[in-house]
N, C-alpha and C positions, 0 to 999 in steps of 0.2 A: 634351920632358918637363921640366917645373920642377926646381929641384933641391932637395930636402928632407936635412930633421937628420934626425938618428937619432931612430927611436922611443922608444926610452929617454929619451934628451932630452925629448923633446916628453910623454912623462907627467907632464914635473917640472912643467910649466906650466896653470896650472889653465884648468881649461874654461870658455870666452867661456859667457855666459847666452844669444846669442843672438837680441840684443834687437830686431832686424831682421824674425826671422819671424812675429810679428804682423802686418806690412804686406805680407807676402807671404801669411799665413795670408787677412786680408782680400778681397788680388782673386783668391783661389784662390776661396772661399766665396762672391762676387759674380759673377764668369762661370763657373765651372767646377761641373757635376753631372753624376751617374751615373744615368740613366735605366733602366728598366725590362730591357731588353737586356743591362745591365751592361756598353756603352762608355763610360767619359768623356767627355763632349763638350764644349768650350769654345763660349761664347760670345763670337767674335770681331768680329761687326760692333758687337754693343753695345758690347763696351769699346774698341775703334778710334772709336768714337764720343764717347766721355768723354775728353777731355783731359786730366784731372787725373789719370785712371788709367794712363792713359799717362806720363803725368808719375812718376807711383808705380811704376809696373813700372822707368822707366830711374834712378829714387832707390833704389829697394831693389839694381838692380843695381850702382851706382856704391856702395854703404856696400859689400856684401858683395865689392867689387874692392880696400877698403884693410884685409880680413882678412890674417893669416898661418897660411894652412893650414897650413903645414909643422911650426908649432909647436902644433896642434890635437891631443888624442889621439885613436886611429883615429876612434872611430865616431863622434865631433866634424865629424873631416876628411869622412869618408863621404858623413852630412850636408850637408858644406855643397860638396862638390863635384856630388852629383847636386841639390839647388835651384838652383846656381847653370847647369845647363845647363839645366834645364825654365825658370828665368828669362828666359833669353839664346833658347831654343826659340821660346816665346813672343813673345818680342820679334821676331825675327826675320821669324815669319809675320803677326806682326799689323802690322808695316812695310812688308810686301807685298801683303796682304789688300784684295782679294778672290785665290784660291787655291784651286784645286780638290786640288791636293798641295803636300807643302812641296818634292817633288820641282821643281815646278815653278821653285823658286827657285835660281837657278845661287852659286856661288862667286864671290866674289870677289877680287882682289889678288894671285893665287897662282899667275902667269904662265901654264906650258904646261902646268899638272896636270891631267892629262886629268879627276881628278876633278869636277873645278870646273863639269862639266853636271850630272852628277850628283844636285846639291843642295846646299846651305849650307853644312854639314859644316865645310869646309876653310878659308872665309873666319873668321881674326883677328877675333875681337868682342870680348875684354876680356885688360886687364894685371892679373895676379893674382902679385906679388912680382917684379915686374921682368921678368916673360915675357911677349908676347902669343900668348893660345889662342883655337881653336878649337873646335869644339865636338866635333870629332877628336879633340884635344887633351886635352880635358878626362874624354873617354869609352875609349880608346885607348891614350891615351898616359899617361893619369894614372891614373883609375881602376882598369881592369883589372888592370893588371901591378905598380900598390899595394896594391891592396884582396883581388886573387884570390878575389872571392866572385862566383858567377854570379848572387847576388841582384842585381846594378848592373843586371843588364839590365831588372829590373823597377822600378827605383829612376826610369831616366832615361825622358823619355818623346818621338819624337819628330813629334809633332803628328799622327798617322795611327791611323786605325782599329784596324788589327792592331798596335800596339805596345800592351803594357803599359799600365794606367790611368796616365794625369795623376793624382797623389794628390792631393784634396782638400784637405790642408794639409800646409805645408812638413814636411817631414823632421826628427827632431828625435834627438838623440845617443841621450837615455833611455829612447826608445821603440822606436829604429831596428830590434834585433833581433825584435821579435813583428808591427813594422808593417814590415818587407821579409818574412817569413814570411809576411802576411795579404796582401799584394801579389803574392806568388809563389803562393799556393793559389787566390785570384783568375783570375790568370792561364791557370793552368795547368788549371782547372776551368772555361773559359768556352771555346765552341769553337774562338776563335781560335786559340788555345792548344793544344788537344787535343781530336781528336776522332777515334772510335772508327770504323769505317766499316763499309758493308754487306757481307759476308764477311769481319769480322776483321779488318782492315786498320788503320791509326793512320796518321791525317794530325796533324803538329805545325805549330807556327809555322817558318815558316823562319827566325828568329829563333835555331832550335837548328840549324839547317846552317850558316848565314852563319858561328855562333862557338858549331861543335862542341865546342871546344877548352875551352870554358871548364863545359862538361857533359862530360866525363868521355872527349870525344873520339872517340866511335863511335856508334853506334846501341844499346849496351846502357846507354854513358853517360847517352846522352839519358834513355830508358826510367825507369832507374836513380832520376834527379835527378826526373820525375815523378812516379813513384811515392812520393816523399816529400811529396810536395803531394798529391795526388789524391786524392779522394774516392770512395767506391764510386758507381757499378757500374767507373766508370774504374780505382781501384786495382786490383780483381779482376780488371780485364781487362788488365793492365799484365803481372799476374806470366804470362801465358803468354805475352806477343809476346817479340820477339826483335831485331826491325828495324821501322825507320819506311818506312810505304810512300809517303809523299809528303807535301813540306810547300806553305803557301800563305801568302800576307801581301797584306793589301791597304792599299792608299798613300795612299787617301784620307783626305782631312781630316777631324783628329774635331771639325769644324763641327757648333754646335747648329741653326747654319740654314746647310745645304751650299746652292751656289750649284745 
């Protein structure tokens, strides 16, 4: 984990404008839509195919690596740590691409980490104040245990089906708190998310087992953190469950043209 001032500090310092996520706003708006279904899907062989955009994706990543989050205030920093790993996400699979999962893309650098089959996770992709992270790192180790808002998990996206939308355009300080609530009701309203089942039952994402911890820690937690998003018939049916009968995620790629 990088090492950060204090918050107090860091409000004295006024708020960067930003001036990067218009270039990132662009090739979100140029491959990336939400279809009919309500998945995200990227258009990855088109923009693997454009050079220039390629070009743009590792420009916008190399400005936003000579920021100083640490002297950002929160929801400045928030911002620019979940763009910077759907940045880096992105990169990563369209460097590999063609890809039926990003699972399929191993670690790398990280000697005997059993992680490192895994998926990408764990390999070093950018120095951000003298450290180099991962995208572990940046979700894990930075995020989380900074931020303690279980909205991150709907913030970061990691190229698969069942995770949380890819947002449409970059993340932004002033909007953060209404556009991770619209992210999160999203989510949590679409079946990946939650879904009711025949006898009463609630399959969630396993999204909410993998990091209980960060919903409330049990099965009323989960419940609990739903019902604040959920829409009826789901909210009505929240207040009577008790426990989650089973979760699912699926790993595939959210390819607008899967292989």
């Amino acid at each position: 984990m990088i090492r950060r001032r204090s918050l107090a500090a860091a409000l004295l310092i006024p708020a960067a404008a930003g001036a990067a996520e218009p270039g990132l706003d662009a090739l979100l708006a140029r491959y990336a839509a939400t279809p009919a279904d309500g998945v995200t899907r990227v258009a990855y062989a088109r923009w693997k195919a454009n050079a220039a955009d390629m070009a743009a994706l590792d420009a916008w990543i190399a400005e936003a690596a000579t920021r100083r989050p640490s002297a950002m205030p929160r929801q400045e920093a928030f911002a620019f740590w979940a763009n910077l790993y759907n940045a880096l996400t992105l990169k990563v699979v369209l460097e590999r691409y063609p890809v039926r999962s990003i699972k399929e893309i191993r670690s790398t650098g990280v000697g005997l980490d059993p992680r490192q089959f895994l998926g990408p996770w764990r390999t070093r992709l950018v120095t951000i104040e003298g450290a180099r992270l991962s995208l572990d790192d940046i979700e894990h180790g930075t995020m989380r245990p900074t931020f303690r808002d279980p909205r991150v998990h709907y913030a970061v996206n990691c190229a698969s089906i069942g995770c949380p939308n890819l947002p449409l355009r970059a993340w932004r300080a002033a909007s953060l708190e209404a556009d991770l609530d619209a992210a999160a009701r999203a989510f949590v309203n679409h079946p990946r998310g939650a879904a009711l089942l025949p006898g009463g039952g609630l399959r969630v994402s396993s999204i909410y087992r993998w990091f209980r911890e960060d919903f409330g820690g049990d099965d009323a937690g989960v419940i609990t953190h739903l019902a604040r998003y959920a829409a009826p018939p789901l909210a009505g049916a929240l207040r009577n469950l008790t426990r989650v009968t089973e979760d699912a995620y699926d790993w595939a790629l959210n390819d607008a043209t899967p292989n």
